[in-house]
DRENDO-1510 file (C-alpha; in Angstrom, 1 decimal, always signed):
<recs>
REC; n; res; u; v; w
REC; 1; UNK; -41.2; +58.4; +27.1 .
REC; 2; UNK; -40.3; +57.6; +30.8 .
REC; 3; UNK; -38.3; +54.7; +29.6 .
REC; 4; UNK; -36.6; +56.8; +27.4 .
REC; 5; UNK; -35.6; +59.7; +29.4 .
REC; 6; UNK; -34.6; +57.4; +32.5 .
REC; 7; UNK; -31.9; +56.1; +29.8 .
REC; 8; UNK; -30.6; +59.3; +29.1 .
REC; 9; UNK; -30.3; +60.1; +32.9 .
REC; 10; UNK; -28.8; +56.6; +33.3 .
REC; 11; UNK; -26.1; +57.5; +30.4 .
REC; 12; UNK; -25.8; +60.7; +31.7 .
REC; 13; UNK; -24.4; +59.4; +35.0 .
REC; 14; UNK; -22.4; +57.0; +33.2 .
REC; 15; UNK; -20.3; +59.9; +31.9 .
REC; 16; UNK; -20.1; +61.3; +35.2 .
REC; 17; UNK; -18.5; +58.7; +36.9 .
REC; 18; UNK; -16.1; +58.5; +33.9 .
REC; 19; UNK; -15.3; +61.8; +33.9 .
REC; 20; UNK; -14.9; +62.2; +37.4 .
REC; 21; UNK; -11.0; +61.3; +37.1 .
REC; 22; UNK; -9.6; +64.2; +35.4 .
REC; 23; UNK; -12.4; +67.4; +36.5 .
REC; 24; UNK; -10.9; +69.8; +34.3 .
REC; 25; UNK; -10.8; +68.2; +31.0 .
REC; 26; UNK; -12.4; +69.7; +28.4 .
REC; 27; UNK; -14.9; +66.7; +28.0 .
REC; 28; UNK; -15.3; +67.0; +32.1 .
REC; 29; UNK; -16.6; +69.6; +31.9 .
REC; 30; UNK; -18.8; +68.9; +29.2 .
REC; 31; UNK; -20.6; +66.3; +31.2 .
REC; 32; UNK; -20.7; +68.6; +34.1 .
REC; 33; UNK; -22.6; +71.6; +31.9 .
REC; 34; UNK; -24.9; +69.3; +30.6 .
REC; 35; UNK; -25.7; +67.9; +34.0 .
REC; 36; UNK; -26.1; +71.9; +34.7 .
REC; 37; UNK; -28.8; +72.0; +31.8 .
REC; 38; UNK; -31.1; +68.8; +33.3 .
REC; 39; UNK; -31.2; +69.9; +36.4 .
REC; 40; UNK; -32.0; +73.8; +35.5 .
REC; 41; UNK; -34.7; +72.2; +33.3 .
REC; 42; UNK; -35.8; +69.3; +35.8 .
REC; 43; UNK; -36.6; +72.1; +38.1 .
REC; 44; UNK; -38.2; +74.6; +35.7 .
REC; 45; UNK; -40.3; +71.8; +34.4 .
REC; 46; UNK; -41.1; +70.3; +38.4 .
REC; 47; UNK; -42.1; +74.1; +39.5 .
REC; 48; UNK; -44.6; +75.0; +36.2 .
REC; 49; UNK; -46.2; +71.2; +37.3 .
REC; 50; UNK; -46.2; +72.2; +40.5 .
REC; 51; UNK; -48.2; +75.4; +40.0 .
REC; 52; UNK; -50.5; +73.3; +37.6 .
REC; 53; UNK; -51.6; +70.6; +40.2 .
REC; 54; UNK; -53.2; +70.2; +43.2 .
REC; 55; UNK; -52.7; +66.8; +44.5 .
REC; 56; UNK; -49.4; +65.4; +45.0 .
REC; 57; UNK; -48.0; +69.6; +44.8 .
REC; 58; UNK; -46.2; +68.6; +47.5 .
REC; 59; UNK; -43.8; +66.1; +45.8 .
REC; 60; UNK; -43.5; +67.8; +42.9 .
REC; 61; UNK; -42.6; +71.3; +44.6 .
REC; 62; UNK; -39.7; +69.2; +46.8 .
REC; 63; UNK; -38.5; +67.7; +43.3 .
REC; 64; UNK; -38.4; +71.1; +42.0 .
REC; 65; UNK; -36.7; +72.2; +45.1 .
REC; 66; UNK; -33.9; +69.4; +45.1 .
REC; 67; UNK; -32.9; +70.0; +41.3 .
REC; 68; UNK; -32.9; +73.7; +42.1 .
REC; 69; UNK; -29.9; +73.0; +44.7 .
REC; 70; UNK; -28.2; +70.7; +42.6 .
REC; 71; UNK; -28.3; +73.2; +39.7 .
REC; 72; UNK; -27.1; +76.2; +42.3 .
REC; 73; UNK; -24.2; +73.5; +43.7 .
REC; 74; UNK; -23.0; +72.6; +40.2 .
REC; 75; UNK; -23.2; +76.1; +38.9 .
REC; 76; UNK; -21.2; +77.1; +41.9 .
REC; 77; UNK; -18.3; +74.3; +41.3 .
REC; 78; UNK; -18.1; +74.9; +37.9 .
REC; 79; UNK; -17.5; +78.9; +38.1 .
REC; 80; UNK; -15.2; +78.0; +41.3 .
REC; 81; UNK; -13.7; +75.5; +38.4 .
REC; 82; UNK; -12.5; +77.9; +36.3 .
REC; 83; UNK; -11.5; +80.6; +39.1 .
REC; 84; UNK; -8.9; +78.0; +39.6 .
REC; 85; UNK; -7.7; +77.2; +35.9 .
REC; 86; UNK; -7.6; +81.1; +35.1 .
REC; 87; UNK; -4.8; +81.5; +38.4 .
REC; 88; UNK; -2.5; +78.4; +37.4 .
</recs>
């Protein structure tokens, strides 16, 4: 399962780097809402493993805490994203 969903991350960046030519295309920002979506749920599935373990809470709450701020940064570029293409 590991395996599997390290090859969905790995195709996931893929489609970042290609997309990262032309941002406001509609298939940009595609890629850049699902990116949105893993990290919201990488960090709501780190934080309720977090709450359920002892040992090792410290990684897990730091995981949680990194995919938080990557979900708050992309959230923030994306509504700044469209600021911009609803005043040109």
């Amino acid at each position: 399962m590991n395996r599997l969903a390290g090859g969905a991350i790995f195709g996931l960046a893929i489609a970042c780097w290609a997309a990262r030519k032309t941002p406001l295309a509609p298939a940009s920002l595609g890629v850049s809402w699902g990116l949105l979506a893993y990290n919201v749920v990488g960090c709501a599935t780190l934080t309720m493993a977090a709450l359920g373990i002892s040992n090792g809470a410290t990684v897990t709450v730091f995981g949680a805490i990194v995919h938080g701020g990557l979900a708050a940064a992309q959230l923030r570029a994306l509504l700044a994203r469209g600021e911009t293409a609803a005043a040109a």
